[in-house]
C-alpha positions in Angstrom: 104.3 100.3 108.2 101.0 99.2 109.4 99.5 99.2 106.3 101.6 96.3 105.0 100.6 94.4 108.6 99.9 90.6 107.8 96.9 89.6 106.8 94.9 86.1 107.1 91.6 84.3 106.4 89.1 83.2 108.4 90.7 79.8 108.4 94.2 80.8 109.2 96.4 81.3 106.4 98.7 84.1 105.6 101.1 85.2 103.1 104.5 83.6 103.2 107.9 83.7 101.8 110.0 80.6 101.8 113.4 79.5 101.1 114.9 81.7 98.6 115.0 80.2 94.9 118.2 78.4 93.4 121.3 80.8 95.7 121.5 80.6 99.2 122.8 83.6 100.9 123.1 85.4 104.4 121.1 88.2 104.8 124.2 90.2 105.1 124.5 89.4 101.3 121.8 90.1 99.8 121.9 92.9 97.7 118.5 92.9 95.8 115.1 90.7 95.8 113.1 89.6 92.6 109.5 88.4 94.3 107.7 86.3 91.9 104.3 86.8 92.0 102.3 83.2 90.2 98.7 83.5 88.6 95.5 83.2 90.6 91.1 83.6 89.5 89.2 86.3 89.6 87.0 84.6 92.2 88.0 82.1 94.4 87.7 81.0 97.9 90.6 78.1 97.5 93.9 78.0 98.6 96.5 78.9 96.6 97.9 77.0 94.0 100.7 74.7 94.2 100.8 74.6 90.6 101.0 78.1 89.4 104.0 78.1 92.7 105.8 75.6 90.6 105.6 77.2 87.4 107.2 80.4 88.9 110.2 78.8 90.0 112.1 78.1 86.6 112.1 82.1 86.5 113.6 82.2 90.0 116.0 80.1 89.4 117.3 82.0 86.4 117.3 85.2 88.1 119.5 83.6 91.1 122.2 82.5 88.7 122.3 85.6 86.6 122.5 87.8 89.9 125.1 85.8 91.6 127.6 88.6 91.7 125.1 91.4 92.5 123.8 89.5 95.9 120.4 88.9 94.2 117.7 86.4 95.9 114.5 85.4 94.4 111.4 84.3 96.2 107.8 83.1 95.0 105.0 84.9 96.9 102.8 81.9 98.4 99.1 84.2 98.6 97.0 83.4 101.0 94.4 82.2 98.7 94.3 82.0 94.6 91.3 84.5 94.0 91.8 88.6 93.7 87.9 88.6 94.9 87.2 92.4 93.9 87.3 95.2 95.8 89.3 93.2 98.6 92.4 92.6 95.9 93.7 90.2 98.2 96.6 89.0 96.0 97.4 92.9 95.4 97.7 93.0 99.0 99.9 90.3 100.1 102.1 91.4 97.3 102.5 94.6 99.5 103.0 92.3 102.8 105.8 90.3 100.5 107.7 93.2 99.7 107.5 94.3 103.4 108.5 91.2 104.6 111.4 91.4 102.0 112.8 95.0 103.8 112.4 93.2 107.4 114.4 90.4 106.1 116.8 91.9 104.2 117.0 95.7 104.9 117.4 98.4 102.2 117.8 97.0 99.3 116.1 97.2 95.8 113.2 95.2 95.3 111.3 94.1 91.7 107.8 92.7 91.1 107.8 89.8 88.7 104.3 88.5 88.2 102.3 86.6 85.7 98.5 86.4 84.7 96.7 87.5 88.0 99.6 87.8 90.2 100.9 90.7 87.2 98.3 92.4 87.9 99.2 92.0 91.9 102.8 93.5 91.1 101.3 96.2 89.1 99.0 97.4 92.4 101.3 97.3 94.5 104.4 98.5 92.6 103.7 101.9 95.5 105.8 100.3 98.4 108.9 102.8 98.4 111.1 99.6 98.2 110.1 98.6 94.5 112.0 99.5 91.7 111.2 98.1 89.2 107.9 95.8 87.8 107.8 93.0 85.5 104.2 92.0 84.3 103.8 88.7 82.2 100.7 88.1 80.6 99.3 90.5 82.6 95.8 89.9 83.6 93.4 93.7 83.7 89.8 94.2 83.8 87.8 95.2 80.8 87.8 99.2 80.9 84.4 99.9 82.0 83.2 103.5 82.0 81.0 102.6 85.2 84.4 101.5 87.4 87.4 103.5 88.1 90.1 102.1 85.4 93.2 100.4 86.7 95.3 103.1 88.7 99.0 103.9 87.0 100.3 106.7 89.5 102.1 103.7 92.0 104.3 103.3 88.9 106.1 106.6 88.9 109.9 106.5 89.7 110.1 102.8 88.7 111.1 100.7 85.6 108.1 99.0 84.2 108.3 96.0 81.6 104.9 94.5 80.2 105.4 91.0 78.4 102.7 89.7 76.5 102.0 86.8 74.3 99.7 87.8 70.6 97.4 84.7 70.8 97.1 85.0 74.8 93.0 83.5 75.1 93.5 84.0 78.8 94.7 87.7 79.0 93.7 90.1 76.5 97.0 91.3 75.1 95.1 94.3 73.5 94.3 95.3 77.5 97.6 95.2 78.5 98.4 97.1 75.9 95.8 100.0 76.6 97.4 99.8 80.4 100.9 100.4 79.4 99.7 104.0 77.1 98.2 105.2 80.2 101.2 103.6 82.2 103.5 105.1 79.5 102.0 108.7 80.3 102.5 108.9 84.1 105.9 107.3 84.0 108.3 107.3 80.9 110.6 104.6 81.9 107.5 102.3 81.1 107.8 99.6 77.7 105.9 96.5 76.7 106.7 93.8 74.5 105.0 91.3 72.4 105.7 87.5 71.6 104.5 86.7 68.5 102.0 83.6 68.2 102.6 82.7 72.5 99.5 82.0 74.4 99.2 82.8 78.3 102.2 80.6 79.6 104.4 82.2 77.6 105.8 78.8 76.6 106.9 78.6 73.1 109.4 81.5 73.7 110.3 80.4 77.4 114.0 81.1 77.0 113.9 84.0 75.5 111.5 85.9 77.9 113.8 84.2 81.2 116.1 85.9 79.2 114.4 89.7 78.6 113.5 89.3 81.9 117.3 88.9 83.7 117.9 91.8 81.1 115.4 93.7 82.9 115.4 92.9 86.3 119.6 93.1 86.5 119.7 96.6 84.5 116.8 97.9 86.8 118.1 96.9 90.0 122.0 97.5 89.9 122.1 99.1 86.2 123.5 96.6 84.6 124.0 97.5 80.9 121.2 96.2 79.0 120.8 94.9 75.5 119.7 97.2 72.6 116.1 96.0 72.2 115.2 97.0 75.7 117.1 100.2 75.5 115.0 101.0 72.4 111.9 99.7 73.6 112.6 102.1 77.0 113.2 105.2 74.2 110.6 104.7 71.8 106.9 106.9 71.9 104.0 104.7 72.1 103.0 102.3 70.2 106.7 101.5 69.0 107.7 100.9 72.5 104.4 99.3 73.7 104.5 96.6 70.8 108.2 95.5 70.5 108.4 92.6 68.8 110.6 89.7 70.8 112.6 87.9 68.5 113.4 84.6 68.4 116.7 83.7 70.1 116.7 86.8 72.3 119.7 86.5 75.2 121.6 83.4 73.3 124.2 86.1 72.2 122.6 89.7 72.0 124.8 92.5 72.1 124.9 94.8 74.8 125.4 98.4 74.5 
């Protein structure tokens, strides 16, 4: 897999994975991966940062205790560098060394993209690696649709499960972007949804616990088909836009039914 070799910068650095997030577990184990993916620039040159690492791990650590029994491990992706920088999608691609990194360390098992802001847009890119199942995107940061550049490609998402999360008064992210992603995303690959919390800006903070929660719905039912709660079942169903704009209610996960 050579395209997935590491990568570095001029001044050394590389992609790493560190010590998995809230379980512990021998390799032997492990029966699926969740690789966080934090928020980065556009542009940048710096390295990445410690902040947007820390603000991933609450969402680790809530995936490691809901996928105790399954053998589940989460990790946060530390990039190289905070900047995508263009044509060289440099998070995008040590998103693709991660999950690589994840097989050598784990062997076959079922991997998910979880990112947010920038680093959703990373998951999205690099959702091709044969190990990924599933992708969760959270507050997904996309380029303007420009008819002069080739539009954000969708046919790496075929054969996996696909969530889009995405606050209404995001001033970061354009929610109405991500929403335009996940029709086209919608038409190469069915099992595609998206859904929107109402009044949340970019953190997705007002409504933390209930998007930790969609997201262990998601990320458990994708990886070892778990049964999933109704919402996300419809949401999975539904023609565009139902399915692309489902609303998250408050108190999602504190005592939803499951089918």
């Amino acid at each position: 897999m050579a395209q997935y070799a590491l990568v570095g910068t001029a001044d050394g650095r590389r992609p790493r994975l560190g010590r998995p997030v809230g379980v512990s577990r021998s390799a032997a184990g492990v029966g699926g991966v969740a690789l966080l993916l934090p928020d980065g620039e556009p542009v940048s040159g710096r390295r990445a940062s410690a902040r947007a690492h820390a603000a991933a791990l609450p969402l680790g650590r809530e995936l490691a205790r809901a996928g105790r029994a399954e053998g589940l491990v989460a990790q946060v992706v530390r990039y190289r560098g905070r900047g995508w920088n263009g044509a060289d999608a440099e998070l995008a691609a040590d998103a693709s060394w991660a999950v690589a990194e994840a097989v050598r360390r784990y062997g076959d098992v079922p991997v998910c993209l979880i990112g947010h802001g920038m680093g959703a847009r990373a998951a999205l890119r690099a959702a091709g690696h044969p190990a990924v199942g599933a992708v969760l995107a959270l507050a997904p940061w996309l380029p303007e649709e420009d008819v002069a550049a080739e539009p954000e490609p969708v046919r790496q998402l075929v054969g996996r499960r696909v969530l889009l999360v995405h606050g209404t008064n995001d001033s970061r992210t354009d929610p109405e972007l991500s929403f335009r992603y996940a029709v086209r995303a919608k038409k190469a690959n069915r099992d595609t949804c998206r859904f929107e919390v109402h009044a949340d800006g970019h953190g997705l903070r007002q409504y933390a616990d209930e998007v930790r929660a969609l997201a262990a719905d998601f990320v458990l039912g994708a990886l070892f088909a778990r049964p999933v709660t109704r919402p996300l079942t419809d949401a999975m169903a539904a023609p565009p836009p139902i399915g692309l704009r489902m609303p998250l209610a408050a108190g999602f996960g504190s005592g939803a039914r499951r089918r």
